[in-house]
N, C-alpha and C positions, 0 to 999 in steps of 0.2 A: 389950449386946454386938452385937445386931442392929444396932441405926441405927449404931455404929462401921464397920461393915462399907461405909457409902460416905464418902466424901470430905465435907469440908463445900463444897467448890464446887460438887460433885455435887449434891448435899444442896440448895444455893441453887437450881441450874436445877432441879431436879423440884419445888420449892415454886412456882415462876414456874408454873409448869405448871399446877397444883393452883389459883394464885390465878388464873390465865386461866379455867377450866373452872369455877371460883365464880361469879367475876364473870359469865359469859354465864347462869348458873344463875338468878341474882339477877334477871338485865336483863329476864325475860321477862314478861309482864300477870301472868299467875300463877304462880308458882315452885313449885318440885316440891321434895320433900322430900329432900336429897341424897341417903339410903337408899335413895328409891326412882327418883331420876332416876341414878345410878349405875348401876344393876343395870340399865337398860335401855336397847337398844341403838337405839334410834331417838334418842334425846338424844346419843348421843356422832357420831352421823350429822348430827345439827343442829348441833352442836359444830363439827365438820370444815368444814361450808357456810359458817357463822358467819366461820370462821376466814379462806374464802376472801372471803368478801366483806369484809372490812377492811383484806386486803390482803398476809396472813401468807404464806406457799411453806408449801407441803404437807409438805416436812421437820420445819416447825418443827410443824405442827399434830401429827405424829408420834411427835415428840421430846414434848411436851405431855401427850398421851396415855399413852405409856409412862414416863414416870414419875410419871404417877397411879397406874401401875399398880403402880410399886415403892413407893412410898407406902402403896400399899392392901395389899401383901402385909406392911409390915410391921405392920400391925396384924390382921391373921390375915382380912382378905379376899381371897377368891379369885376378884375384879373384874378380868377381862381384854380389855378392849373390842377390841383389837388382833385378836383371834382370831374373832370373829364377825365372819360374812357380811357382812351389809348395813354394819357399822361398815369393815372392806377393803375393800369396792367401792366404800362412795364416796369413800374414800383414794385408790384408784385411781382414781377418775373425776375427783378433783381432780387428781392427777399428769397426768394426760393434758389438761386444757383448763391446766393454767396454763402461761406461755409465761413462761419465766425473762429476766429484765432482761440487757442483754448488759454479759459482765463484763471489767472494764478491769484489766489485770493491772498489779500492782504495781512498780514499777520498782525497782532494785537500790541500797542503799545500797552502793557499792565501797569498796573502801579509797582507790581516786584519788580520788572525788568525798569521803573523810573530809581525805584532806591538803587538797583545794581548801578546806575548810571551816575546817582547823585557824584562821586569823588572822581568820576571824569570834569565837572566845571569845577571851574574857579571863579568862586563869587567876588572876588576883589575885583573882576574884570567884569565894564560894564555888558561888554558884548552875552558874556556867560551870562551873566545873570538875568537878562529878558529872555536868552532863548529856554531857559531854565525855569520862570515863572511862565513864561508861554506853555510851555507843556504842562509841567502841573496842573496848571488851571486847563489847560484842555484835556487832560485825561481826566482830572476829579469831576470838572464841569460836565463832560460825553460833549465836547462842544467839536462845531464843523472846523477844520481849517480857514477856512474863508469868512468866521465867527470870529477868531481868535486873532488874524492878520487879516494883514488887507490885499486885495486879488495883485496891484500892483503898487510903484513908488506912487502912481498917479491919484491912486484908488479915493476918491472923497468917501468913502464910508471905511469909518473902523475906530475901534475903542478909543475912549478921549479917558482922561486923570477924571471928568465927570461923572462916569459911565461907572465909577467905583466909587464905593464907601464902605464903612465896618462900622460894626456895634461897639456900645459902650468900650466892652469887655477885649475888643479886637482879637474876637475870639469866631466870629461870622463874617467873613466878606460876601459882599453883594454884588454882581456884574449885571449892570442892565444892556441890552442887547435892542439897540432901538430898531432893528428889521432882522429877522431869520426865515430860512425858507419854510418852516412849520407857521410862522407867525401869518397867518395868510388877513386874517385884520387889520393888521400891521398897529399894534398896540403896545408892541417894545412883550420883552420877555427879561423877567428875572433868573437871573441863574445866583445862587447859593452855594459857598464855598466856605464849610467848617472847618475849623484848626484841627489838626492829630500831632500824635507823638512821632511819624514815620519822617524818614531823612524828606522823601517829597514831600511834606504838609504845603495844598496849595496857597494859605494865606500866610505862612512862613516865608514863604520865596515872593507874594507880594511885597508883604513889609519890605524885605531885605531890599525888592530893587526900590521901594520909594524913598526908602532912607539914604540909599548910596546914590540918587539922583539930583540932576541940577535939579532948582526950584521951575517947575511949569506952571503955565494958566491951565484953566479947569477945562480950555478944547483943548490943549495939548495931548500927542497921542501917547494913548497909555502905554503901550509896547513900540520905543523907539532904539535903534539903533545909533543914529545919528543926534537926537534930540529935537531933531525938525521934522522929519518923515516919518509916518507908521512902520514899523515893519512888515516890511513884505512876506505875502506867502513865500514866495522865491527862497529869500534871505534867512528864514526861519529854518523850513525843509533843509536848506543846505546844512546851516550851521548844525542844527539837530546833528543830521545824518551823519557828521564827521563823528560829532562824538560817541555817536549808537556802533558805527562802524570797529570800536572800544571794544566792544563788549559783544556784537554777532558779527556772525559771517557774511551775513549775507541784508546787506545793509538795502538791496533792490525789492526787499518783499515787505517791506515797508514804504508808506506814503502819509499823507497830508491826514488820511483819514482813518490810518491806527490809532489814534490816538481816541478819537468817539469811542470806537470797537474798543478800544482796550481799557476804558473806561469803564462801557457796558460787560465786557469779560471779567473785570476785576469784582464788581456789583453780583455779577453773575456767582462766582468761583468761591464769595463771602456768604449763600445763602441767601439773598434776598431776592422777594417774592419778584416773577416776573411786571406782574401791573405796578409795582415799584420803578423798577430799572426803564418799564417804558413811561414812566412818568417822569422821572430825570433826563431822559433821552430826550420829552418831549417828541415822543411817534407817538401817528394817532390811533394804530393798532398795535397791539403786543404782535399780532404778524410780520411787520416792519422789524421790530425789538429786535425777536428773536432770529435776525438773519445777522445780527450784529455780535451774536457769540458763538460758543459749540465747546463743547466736552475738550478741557485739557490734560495731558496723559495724568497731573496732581488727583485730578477730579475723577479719571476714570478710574484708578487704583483705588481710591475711595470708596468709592462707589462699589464697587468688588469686593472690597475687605466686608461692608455692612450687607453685600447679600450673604456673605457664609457668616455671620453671623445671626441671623433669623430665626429665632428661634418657634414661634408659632406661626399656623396659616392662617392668612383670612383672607375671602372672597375679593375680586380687586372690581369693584365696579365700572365695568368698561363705560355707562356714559357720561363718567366722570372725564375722560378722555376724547373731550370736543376739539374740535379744528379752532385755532386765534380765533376770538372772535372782534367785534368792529366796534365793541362799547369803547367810551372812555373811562378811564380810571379816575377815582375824585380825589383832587388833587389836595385837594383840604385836609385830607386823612394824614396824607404825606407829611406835608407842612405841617401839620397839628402836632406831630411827633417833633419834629424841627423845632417848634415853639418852646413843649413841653421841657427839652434838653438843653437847648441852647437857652432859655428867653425868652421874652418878648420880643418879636422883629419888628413891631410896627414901627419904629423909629428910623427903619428904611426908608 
């Protein structure tokens, strides 16, 4: 019942951890007896050094450590190297000399730059056509990578032929998401995906792959390459990126997680309100939201044209102008409009 109690992804990164802190155990002239190099805080202080000198961020050496520690509590040791002196200081003395690689923010899959792309696949081909409804559905959805495919070939969680349905009218598809990292209940999360007239429409490239698919049972993986294995994050990424490589240069400034981003920029770029876009996104602050988009040069010319246009002034009330704040958005409102356009959904 204890080890139930974490995740098996969990479970995977504190084993990483446990076989880092082996391995340097092992590498040394004389090796200490785990028992007793454990219990002592001068080895997890050489651990930490270790870790800087190979080249690791002090995060990771952290992450490392504390889940040795949940390791050790579950077999009834009360090994907590995080809490002794000499083992935080020199945590801290690493955080202070490392100097972080400057980082290159990922660019936005939009929904314009998915129709540019539409007449790169070929829907006759099965391969095309999953990596094709893969996207769709994760830029219309704002969905994670790791939501959409599975971490590896191995991966026991990820979308089944269950996990979908549509309305009457197959005009609403539905993706239930039985664990996400928001979901901290773990009560499954509906994601919502309306028909449009655009070359992406994401329940258009559903259909298209269930109709060009062999027949599956209702756990077969919804997004397969083979017909037996989910797709992999891996295998996704790749394929995408050959065909993106089409149409940009610079096919490195893009990853697994443009596609949320460019989800929330497309939402963004259309006018809609931010407690909106963080309610699709499913963050539980608009603070979160809004690190997910940013002014596109479309949006700033826009934006320019309507100030010399202006024609009277009026006072701008600056405390209308608060910091995100940490409410939730009611999500009913949202839906309630969904309902009103679309239907009735309760037949989900």
């Amino acid at each position: 019942m204890i080890s139930a109690a974490i995740k098996p992804k969990t479970r995977n990164a504190y084993e990483s951890g446990m076989r880092s802190v082996m391995k340097f155990l092992l590498s040394a002239t004389t090796p200490l007896s785990p028992d007793i190099a454990f219990k002592d805080p001068l080895f997890w202080a050489l651990y930490i050094v270790h870790m800087a000198d190979i080249g690791r961020t002090p995060e990771t050496a952290r992450h490392y450590i504390s889940g040795c520690q949940t390791l050790f509590a579950e077999v009834g040791e009360q090994i907590r190297p995080l809490r002794w002196p000499i083992v935080r200081r020199t945590l801290k003395g690493f955080y202070n000399k490392w100097i972080p690689p400057p980082k290159s923010k990922k660019q936005p899959i939009t929904v314009t730059l998915l129709n540019r792309l539409r007449d790169s696949f070929n829907l006759s081909i099965h391969a095309d056509r999953v990596t094709w409804a893969m996207a769709c559905v994760a830029t219309y959805g704002l969905m994670r990578c790791g939501e959409i495919a599975a971490d590896s070939l191995c991966d026991s969680t990820f979308l089944t032929l269950a996990d979908l349905d549509f309305n009457d009218e197959k005009s609403i598809a539905r993706i239930f998401l039985v664990s996400s990292k928001s979901d901290t209940k773990h009560m499954g999360v509906s994601i919502y995906l309306a028909t449009n007239n655009s070359p992406s429409c994401p329940v258009a490239a559903l259909l298209s792959l269930l109709t060009s698919s062999r027949p599956k049972s209702p756990s077969s993986p919804l997004f397969s390459y083979d017909f037996v294995k989910p797709a992999s994050r891996a295998q996704f990424i790749s394929r995408f990126k050959k065909k993106l490589s089409l149409v940009v240069n610079d096919v490195k400034s893009f990853s697994g997680h443009s596609f949320r981003r460019g989800g929330a920029q497309s939402l963004f770029d259309a006018g809609l309100e931010i407690s909106d876009i963080q309610t699709l996104g499913r963050w539980r602050t608009d603070l979160v939201a809004r690190r997910y988009f940013g002014m596109t040069k479309d949006r700033l010319c826009e934006i320019s044209k309507l100030m010399t246009t202006t024609a009277s002034s009026r006072p701008l009330q600056f405390e209308s102008l608060k910091p995100a704040t940490n409410t939730l958005p009611v999500v009913s409102t949202l839906f309630g409009r969904v309902r009103k356009e679309f239907g009735d959904t309760s037949r989900f």
